[in-house]
C-alpha positions as CSV (number, residue, x, y, z in Angstrom):
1,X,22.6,-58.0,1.8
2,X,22.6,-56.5,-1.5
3,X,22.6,-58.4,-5.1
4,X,24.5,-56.6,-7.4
5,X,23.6,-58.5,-10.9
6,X,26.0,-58.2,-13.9
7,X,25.0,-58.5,-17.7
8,X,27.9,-59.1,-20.3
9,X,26.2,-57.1,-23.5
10,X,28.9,-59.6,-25.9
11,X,28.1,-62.7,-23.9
12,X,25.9,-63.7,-26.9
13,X,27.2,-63.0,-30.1
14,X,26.0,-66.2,-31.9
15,X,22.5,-68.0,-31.6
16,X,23.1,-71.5,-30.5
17,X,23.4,-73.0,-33.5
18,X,26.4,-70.2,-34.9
19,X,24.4,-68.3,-37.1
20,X,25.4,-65.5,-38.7
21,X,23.0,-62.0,-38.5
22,X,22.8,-62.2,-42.7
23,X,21.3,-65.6,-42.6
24,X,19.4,-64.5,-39.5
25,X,18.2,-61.7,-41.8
26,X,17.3,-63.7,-44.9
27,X,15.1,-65.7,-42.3
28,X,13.4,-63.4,-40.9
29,X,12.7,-62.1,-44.4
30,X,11.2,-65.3,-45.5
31,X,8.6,-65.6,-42.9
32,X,7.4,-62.1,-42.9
33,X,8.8,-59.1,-45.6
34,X,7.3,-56.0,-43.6
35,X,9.1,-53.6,-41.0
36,X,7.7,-54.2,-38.4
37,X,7.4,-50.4,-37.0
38,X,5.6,-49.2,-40.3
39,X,4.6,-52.2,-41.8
40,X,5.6,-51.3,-45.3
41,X,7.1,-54.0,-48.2
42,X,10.6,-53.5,-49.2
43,X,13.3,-55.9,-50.9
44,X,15.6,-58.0,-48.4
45,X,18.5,-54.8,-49.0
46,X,16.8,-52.2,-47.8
47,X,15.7,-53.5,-44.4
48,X,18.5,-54.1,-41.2
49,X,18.3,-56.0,-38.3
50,X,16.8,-54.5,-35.5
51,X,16.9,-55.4,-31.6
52,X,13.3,-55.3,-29.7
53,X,15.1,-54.8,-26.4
54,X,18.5,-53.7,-27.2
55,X,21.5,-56.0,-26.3
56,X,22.4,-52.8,-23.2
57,X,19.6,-53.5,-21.3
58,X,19.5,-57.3,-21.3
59,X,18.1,-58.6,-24.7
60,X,20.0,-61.1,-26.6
61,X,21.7,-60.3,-29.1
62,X,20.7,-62.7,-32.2
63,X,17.9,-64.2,-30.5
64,X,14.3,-64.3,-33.2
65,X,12.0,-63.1,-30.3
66,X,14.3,-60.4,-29.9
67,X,15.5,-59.3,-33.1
68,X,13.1,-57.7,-35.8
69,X,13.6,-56.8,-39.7
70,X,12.9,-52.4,-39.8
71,X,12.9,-50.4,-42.6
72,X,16.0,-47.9,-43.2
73,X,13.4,-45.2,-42.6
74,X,12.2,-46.7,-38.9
75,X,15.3,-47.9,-37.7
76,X,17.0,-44.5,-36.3
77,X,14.3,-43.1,-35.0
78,X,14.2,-46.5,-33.5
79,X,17.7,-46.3,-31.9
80,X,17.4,-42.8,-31.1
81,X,14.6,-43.5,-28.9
82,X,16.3,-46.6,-27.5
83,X,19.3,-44.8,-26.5
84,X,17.2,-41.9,-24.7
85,X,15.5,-44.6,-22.7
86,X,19.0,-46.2,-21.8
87,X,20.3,-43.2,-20.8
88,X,17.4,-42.3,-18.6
89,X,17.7,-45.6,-16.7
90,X,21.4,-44.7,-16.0
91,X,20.6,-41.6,-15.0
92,X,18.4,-42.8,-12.7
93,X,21.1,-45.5,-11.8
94,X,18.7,-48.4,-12.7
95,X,21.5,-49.7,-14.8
96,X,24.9,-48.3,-15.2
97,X,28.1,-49.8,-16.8
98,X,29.5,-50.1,-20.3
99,X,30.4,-53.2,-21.5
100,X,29.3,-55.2,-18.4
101,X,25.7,-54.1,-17.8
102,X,25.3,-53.9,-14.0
103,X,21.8,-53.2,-11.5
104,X,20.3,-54.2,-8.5
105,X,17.3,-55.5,-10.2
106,X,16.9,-59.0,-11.8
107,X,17.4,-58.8,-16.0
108,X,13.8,-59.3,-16.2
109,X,12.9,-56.5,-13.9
110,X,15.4,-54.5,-16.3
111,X,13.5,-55.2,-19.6
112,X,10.1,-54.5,-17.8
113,X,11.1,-51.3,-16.8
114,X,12.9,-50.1,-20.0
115,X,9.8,-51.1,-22.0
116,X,7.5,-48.7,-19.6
117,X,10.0,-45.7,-19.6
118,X,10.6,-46.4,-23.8
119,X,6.6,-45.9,-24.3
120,X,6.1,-42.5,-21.6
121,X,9.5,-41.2,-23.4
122,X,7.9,-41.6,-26.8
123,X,4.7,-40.1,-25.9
124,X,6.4,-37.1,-24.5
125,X,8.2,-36.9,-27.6
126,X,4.7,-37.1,-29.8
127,X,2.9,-34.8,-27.2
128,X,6.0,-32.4,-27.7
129,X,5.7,-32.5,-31.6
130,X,1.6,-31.8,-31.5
131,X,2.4,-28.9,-29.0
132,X,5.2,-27.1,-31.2
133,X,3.6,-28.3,-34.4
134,X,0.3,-28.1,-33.8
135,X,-2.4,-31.2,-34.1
136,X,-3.1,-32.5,-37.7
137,X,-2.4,-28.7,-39.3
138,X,-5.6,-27.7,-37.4
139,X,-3.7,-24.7,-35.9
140,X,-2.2,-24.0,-38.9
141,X,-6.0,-24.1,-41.1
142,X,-7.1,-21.2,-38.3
143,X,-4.2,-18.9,-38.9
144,X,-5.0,-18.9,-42.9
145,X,-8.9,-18.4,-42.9
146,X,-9.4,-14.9,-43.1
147,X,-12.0,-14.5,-40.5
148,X,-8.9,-15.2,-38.1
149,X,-6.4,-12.9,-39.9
150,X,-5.8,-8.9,-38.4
């Protein structure tokens, strides 16, 4: 027989004890006023709420150990690489489903495997930005000494 599991994405809109994400936000704030992708200082304004493991794949939704304060500047590059790994795992019919989140794998067997595919998808995506780019301008530094020009 085979278990077919089902994850409602709004099933936790609320933390337990009804809070809303702005006082989640001033909390988080209070205990620690860095993003947490680039580390840098900002006022309470310019940073959002960000989800760890995003609500699609199984994290909760308001949750501290899930939820993280970013930057404006971190935060879509963020998403953007989130929602690359989701759709890979559709693709690959790990997960599939809207609004009810279904798979034949246990939610914690989700999360694992979403965090593995999130980090080889971002170093594809750095290994694809020193390949068209070049490595720390090195290839660019070769192409204006003069030795190297025709």
């Amino acid at each position: 027989m085979i278990k077919l599991y089902h994850y409602d994405v709004a099933r936790n809109k609320f933390d337990k004890n009804g809070k809303l994400p702005k006082t989640l936000r001033k909390e988080l704030y209070a205990e620690n006023p860095t993003c947490y992708i680039c580390n840098g200082q900002f006022n309470l304004g310019h940073f959002q709420l960000e989800h760890i493991i995003p609500v699609k794949v199984g994290g909760h939704l308001f949750a501290k150990k899930n939820v993280a304060l970013v930057c404006q500047r971190c935060h879509l590059p963020k998403t953007k690489l989130d929602i690359l790994t989701i759709n890979s795992m559709k693709r690959d019919k790990i997960i599939f489903g809207s609004f009810i989140i279904n798979s034949f794998l246990p939610i914690e067997e989700v999360i694992k495997i979403f965090i593995e595919k999130r980090k080889l998808i971002s170093k594809i995506q750095d290994d694809y930005k020193k390949w068209e780019f070049g490595s720390v301008d090195v290839d660019y530094q070769q192409i204006f000494q003069k030795e190297n020009r025709i």
